[in-house]
C-alpha positions in Angstrom: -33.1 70.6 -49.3 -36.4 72.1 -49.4 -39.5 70.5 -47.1 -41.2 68.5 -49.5 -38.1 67.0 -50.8 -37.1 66.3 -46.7 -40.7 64.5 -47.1 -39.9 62.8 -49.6 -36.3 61.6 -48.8 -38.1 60.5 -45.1 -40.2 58.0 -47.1 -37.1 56.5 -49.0 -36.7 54.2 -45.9 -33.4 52.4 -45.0 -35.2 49.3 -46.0 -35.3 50.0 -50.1 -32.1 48.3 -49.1 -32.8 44.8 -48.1 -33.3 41.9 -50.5 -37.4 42.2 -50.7 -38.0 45.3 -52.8 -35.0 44.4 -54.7 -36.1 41.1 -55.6 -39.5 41.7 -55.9 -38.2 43.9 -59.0 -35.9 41.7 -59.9 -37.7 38.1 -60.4 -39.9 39.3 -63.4 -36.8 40.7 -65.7 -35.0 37.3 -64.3 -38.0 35.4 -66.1 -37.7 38.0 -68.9 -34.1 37.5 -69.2 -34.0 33.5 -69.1 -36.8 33.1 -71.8 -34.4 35.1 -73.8 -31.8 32.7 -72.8 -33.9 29.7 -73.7 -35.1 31.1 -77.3 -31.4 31.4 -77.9 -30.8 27.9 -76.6 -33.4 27.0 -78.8 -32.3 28.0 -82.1 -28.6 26.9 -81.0 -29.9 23.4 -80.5 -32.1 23.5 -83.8 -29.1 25.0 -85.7 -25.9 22.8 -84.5 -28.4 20.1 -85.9 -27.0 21.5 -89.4 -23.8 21.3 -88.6 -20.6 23.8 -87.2 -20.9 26.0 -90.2 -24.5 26.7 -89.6 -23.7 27.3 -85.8 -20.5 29.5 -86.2 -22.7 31.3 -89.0 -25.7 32.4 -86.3 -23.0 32.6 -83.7 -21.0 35.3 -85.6 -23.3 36.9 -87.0 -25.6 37.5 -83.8 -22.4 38.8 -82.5 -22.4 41.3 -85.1 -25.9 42.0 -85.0 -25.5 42.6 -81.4 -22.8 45.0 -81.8 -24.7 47.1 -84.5 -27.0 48.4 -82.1 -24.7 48.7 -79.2 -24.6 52.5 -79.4 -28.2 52.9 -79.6 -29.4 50.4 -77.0 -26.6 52.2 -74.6 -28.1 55.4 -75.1 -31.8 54.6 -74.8 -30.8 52.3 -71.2 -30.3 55.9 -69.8 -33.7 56.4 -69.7 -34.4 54.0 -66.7 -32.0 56.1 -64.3 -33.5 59.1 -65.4 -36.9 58.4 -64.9 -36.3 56.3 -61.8 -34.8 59.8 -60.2 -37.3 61.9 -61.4 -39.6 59.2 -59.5 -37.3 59.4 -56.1 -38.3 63.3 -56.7 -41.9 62.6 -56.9 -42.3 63.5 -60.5 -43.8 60.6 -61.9 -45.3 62.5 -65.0 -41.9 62.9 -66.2 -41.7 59.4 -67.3 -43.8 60.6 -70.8 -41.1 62.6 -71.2 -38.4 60.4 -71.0 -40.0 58.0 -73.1 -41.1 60.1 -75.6 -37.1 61.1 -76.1 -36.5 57.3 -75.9 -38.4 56.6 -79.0 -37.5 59.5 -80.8 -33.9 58.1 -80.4 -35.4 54.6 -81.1 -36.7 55.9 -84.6 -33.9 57.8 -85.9 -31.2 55.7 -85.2 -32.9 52.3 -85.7 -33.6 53.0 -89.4 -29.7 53.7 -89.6 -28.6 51.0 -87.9 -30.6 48.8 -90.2 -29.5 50.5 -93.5 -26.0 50.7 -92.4 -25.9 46.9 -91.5 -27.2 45.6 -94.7 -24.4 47.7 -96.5 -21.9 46.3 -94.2 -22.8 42.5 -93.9 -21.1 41.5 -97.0 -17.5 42.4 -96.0 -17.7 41.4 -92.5 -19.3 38.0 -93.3 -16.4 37.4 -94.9 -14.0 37.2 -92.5 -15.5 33.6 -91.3 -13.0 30.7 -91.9 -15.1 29.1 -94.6 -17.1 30.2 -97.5 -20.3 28.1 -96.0 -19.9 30.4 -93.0 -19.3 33.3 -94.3 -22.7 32.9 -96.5 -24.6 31.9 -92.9 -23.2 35.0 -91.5 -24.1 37.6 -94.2 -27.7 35.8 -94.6 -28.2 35.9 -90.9 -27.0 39.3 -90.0 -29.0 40.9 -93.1 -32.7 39.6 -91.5 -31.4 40.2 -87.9 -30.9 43.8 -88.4 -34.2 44.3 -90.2 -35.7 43.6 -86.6 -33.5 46.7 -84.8 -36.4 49.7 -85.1 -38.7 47.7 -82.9 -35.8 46.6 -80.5 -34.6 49.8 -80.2 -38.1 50.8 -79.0 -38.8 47.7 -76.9 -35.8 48.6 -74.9 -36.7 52.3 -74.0 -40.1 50.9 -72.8 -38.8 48.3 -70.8 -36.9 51.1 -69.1 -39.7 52.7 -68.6 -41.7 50.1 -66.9 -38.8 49.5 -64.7 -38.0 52.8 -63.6 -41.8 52.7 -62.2 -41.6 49.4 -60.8 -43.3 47.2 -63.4 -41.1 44.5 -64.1 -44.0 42.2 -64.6 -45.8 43.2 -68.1 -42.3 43.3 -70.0 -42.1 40.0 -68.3 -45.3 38.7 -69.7 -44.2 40.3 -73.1 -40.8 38.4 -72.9 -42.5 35.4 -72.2 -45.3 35.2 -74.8 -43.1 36.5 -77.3 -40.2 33.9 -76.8 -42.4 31.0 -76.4 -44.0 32.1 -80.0 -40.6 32.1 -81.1 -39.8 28.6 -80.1 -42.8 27.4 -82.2 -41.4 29.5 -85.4 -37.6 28.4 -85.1 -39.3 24.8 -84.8 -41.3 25.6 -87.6 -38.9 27.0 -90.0 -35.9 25.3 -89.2 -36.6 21.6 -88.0 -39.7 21.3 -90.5 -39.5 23.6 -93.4 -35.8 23.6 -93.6 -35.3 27.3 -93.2 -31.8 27.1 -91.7 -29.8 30.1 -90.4 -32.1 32.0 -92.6 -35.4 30.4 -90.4 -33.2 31.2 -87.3 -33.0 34.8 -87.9 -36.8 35.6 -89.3 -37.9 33.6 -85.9 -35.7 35.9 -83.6 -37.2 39.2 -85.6 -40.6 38.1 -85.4 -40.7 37.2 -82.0 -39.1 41.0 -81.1 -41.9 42.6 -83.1 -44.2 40.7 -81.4 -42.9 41.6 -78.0 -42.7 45.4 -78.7 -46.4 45.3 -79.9 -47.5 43.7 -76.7 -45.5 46.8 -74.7 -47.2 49.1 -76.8 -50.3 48.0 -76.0 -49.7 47.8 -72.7 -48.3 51.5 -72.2 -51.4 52.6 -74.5 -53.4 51.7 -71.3 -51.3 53.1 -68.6 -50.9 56.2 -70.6 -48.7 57.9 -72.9 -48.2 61.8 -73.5 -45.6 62.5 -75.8 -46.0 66.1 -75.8 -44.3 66.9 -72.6 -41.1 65.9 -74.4 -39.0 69.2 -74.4 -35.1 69.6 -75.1 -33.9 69.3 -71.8 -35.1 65.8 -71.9 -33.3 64.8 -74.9 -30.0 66.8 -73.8 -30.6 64.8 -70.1 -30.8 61.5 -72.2 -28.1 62.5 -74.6 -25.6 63.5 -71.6 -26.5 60.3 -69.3 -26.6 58.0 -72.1 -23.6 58.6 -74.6 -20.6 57.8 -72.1 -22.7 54.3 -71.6 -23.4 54.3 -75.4 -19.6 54.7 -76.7 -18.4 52.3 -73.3 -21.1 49.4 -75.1 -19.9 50.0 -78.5 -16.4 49.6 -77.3 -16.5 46.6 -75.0 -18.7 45.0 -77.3 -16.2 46.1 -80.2 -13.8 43.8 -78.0 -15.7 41.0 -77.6 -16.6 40.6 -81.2 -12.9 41.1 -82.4 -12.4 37.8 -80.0 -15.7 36.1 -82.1 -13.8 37.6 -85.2 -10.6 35.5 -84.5 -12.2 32.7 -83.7 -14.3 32.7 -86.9 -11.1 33.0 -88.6 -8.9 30.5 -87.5 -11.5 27.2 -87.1 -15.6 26.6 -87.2 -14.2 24.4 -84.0 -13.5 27.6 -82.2 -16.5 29.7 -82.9 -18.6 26.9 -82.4 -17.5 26.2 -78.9 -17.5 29.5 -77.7 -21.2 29.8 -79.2 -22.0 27.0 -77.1 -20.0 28.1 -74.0 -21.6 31.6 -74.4 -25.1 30.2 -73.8 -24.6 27.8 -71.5 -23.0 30.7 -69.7 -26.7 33.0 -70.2 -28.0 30.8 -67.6 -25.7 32.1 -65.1 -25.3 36.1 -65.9 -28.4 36.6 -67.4 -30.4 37.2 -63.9 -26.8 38.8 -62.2 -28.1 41.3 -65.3 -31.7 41.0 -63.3 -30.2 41.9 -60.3 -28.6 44.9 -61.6 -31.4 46.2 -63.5 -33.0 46.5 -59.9 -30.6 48.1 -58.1 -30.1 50.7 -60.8 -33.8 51.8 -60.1 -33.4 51.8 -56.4 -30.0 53.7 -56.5 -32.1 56.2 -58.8 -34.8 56.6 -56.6 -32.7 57.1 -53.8 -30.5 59.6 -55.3 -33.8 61.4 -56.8 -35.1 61.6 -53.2 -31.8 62.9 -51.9 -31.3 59.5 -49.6 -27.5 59.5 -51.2 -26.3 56.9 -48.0 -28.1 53.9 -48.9 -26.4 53.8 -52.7 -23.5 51.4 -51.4 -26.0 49.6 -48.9 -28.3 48.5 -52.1 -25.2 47.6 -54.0 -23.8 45.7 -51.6 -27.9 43.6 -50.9 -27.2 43.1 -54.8 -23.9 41.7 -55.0 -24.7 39.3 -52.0 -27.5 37.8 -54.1 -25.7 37.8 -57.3 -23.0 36.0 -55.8 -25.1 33.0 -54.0 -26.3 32.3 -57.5 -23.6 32.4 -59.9 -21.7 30.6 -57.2 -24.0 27.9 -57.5 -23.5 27.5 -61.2 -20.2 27.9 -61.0 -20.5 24.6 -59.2 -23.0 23.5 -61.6 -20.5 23.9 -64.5 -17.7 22.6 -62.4 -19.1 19.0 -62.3 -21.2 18.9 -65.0 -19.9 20.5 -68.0 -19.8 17.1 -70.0 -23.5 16.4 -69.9 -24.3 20.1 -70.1 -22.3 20.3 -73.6 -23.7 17.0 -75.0 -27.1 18.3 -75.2 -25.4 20.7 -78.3 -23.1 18.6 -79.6 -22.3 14.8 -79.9 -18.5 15.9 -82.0 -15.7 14.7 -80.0 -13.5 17.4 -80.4 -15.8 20.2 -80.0 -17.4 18.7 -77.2 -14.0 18.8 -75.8 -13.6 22.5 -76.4 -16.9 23.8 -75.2 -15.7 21.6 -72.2 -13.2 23.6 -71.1 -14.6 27.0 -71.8 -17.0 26.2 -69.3 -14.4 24.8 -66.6 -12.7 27.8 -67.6 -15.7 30.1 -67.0 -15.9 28.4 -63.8 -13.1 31.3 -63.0 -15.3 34.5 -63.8 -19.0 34.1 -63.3 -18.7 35.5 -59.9 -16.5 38.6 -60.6 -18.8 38.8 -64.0 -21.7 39.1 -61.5 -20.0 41.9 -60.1 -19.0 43.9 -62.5 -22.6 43.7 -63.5 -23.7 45.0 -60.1 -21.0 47.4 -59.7 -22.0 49.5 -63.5 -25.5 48.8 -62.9 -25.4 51.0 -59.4 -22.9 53.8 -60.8 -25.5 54.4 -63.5 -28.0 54.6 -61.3 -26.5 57.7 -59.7 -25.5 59.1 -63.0 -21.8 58.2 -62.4 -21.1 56.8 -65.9 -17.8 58.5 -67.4 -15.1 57.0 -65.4 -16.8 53.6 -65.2 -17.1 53.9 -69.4 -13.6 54.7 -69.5 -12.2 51.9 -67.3 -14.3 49.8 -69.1 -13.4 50.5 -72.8 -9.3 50.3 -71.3 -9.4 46.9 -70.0 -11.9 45.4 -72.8 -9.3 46.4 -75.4 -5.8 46.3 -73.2 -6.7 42.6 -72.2 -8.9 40.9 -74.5 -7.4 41.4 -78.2 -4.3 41.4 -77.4 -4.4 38.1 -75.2 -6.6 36.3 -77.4 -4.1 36.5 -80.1 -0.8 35.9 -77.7 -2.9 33.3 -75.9 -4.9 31.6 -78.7 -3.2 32.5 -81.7 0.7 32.7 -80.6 0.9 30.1 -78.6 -2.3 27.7 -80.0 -5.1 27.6 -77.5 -7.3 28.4 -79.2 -11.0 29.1 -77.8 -9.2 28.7 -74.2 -6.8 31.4 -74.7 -9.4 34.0 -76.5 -11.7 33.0 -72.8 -8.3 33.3 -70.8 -8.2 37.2 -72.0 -11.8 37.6 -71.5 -11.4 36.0 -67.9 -8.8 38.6 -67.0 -10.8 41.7 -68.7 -13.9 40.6 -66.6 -11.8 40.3 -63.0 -9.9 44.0 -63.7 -13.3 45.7 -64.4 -14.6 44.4 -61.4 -11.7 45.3 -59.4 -12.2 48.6 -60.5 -15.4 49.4 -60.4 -16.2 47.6 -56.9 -13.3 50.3 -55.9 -14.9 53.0 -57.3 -17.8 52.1 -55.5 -16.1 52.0 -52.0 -14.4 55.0 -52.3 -17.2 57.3 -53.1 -16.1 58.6 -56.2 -19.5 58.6 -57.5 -21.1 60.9 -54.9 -20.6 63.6 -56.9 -22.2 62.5 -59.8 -24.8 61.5 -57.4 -25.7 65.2 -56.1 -25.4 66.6 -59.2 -28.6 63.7 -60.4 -30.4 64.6 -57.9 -30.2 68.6 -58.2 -31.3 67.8 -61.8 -33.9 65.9 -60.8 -35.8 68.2 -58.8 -35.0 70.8 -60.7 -37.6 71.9 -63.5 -41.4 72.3 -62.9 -43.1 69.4 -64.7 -44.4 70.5 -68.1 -48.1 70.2 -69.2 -49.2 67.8 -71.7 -49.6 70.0 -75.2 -52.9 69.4 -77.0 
């Protein structure tokens, strides 16, 4: 290691590993996170108003939305590790860079994404249960998708403003943004009738608006595309597409469970939409966390301070664990009055019931896992973690949500059952991974690339 490297490493002190610089990045995207949770809340509440077919229409079809830009999203998300190790290296200016490549990505493949999605809607909507359903699906997905170019770009400046420690304007964003959509859904749903339809133009106006309020804000700290060069879209292509293929995949998973569901009862899907955001509440700042330990891993691996990677981890999954161990209690005791502020149906009430009691079993490993993927890609680690994750999504949860839920009739409880067991094998895993140091090597090889180009000068 060369002297000013030694410098720099020196200054990565032992305590980027206690809770304070962790939480002091993490508290803004947990704001960031739960207005998200809340605007989804929101139009859940506004929406089961109409009825199960509405709800298993915005339920499904945000699935599918969701899973339409996987690829993307888990490509552009590489952009925070590699701009929080070129910080660790002292090479700030190679955030422009990284962002530049970000958006490039953002534009290509969000226009795809879009057209691709409209073509598709028609023939995935209708594997709902219903004909109702199905319609609420393929109307919902169709607008949802038209917002994907400006989420696409919001998400590679959010990494950006992580990586250098700014958790606090995409905060502000999140906020303003969400809270606008509140009024919207309200508007177009409760008052003018709107529907799913309402539902979906709120959620696309809202991510618009938040994207325009990032741009502004990075038009004032600076932007300088032209330092983008190839290397920076091979680094973001290499570091990104294991993560990409891994989101894809898992998410794949998950929406073939949301896909049976849909298919054998608006009961089912309707629950588990419930369930599922009542359930933000608890892994939506565990995802916080992990956001901020990824940029501390990557600054420490960037400044060549390897040995704290498994101390931050481990300050991460302690705080992770006091809080979704609280709302496992939380859900425990209260899951009644928690699902009658969706639903007053007896027998879905009953359902969403027990997929909470039953999520009771997995928030805290969920937390984990979170923790665990969120550090690994922070060193660069992200092949092996893909691949275990992409084997126990699809060796546990299709196949035991149909034996479970279909085979032998439970429903909702046995699709959550194989979810349950995916989430407590990848944590297993991963947490081993971590312990065993089979990331160092992914590690050194980060932090060689890091340091190891002279930073370009701005063309123009």
């Amino acid at each position: 290691m060369n002297p000013a490297i030694e410098t720099r490493a020196a200054k990565m002190t032992p305590g980027m590993a206690s809770v304070a610089p962790l939480l002091a990045l993490a508290w803004p995207i947990v704001i960031s996170l739960l207005s998200y949770s809340l605007m989804t809340i929101v139009d859940t509440l506004f929406v089961s108003r109409l009825g199960p077919s509405a709800l298993a229409g915005t339920g499904f079809g945000g699935t599918l939305a969701f899973i339409l830009v996987c690829f993307p999203m888990g490509l552009i998300r590489a952009v925070k590790a590699l701009t929080s190790q070129a910080v660790g290296a002292g090479r700030r200016e190679e955030m422009h860079a990284y962002l530049a490549a970000g958006l490039l990505a953002a534009l290509v493949m969000g226009l795809s994404v879009a057209g691709l999605g409209w073509i598709v809607a028609e023939p995935l909507s209708r594997i709902s249960a219903t004909p109702e359903a199905a319609e609420n699906v393929r109307n919902y997905l169709r607008i949802r998708l038209l917002g994907t170019l400006p989420v696409l770009a919001l998400v590679a400046l959010q990494e950006v403003r992580y990586a250098l420690g700014d958790s606090r304007q995409p905060m502000r964003a999140a906020v303003i943004a969400n809270a606008v959509h509140v009024v919207i859904a309200y508007v177009l749903i409760a008052l003018l009738g709107q529907g799913v339809e309402g539902a979906a133009w709120a959620t696309v106006g809202s991510q618009c608006l938040e994207a325009a309020l990032l741009v502004l804000a990075q038009r004032t700290a600076g932007f300088e595309p032209g330092r983008l060069r190839r290397r920076h879209l091979r680094a973001l292509w290499s570091l990104g597409w294991p993560t990409a293929v891994q989101f894809v995949l898992e998410v794949g998973s998950f929406g073939v469970l949301s896909a049976m569901l849909a298919s054998w009862s608006e009961t089912d899907i309707a629950a588990h939409q419930i369930a599922l955001q009542v359930c933000h509440v608890a892994f939506l700042p565990a995802i916080a966390v992990g956001e901020a330990a990824s940029v501390l891993v990557g600054r420490a691996v960037g400044a060549g301070r390897i040995a704290l990677v498994p101390r931050i981890a481990r300050t991460a999954l302690g705080v992770v664990a006091l809080y979704t161990g609280s709302c496992t209690l939380v859900f425990a005791v209260g899951a009644r009055p928690i699902v009658a502020l969706f639903t007053h149906d007896p027998s879905l009430s009953r359902l969403a019931e027990q997929l909470l009691h039953l999520a009771c079993v997995f928030l805290v490993a969920d937390a984990a896992n979170i923790v665990a993927r969120c550090t690994l890609r922070g060193t660069g680690d992200v092949r092996v973690p893909a691949l275990a994750g992409i084997i126990t999504a699809w060796v546990m949860t299709p196949p035991l949500t149909y034996l479970l839920g279909r085979v032998l009739g439970w429903g909702a409880v046995g699709a959550w059952s194989g979810l349950c067991g995916e989430i407590l094998a990848g944590a297993a895993f991963l947490w081993w991974r971590l312990c065993s140091d089979g990331w160092r090597k992914s590690a050194e090889r980060s932090h060689v690339h890091a340091n190891a180009h002279p930073i370009p000068a701005a063309s123009g």
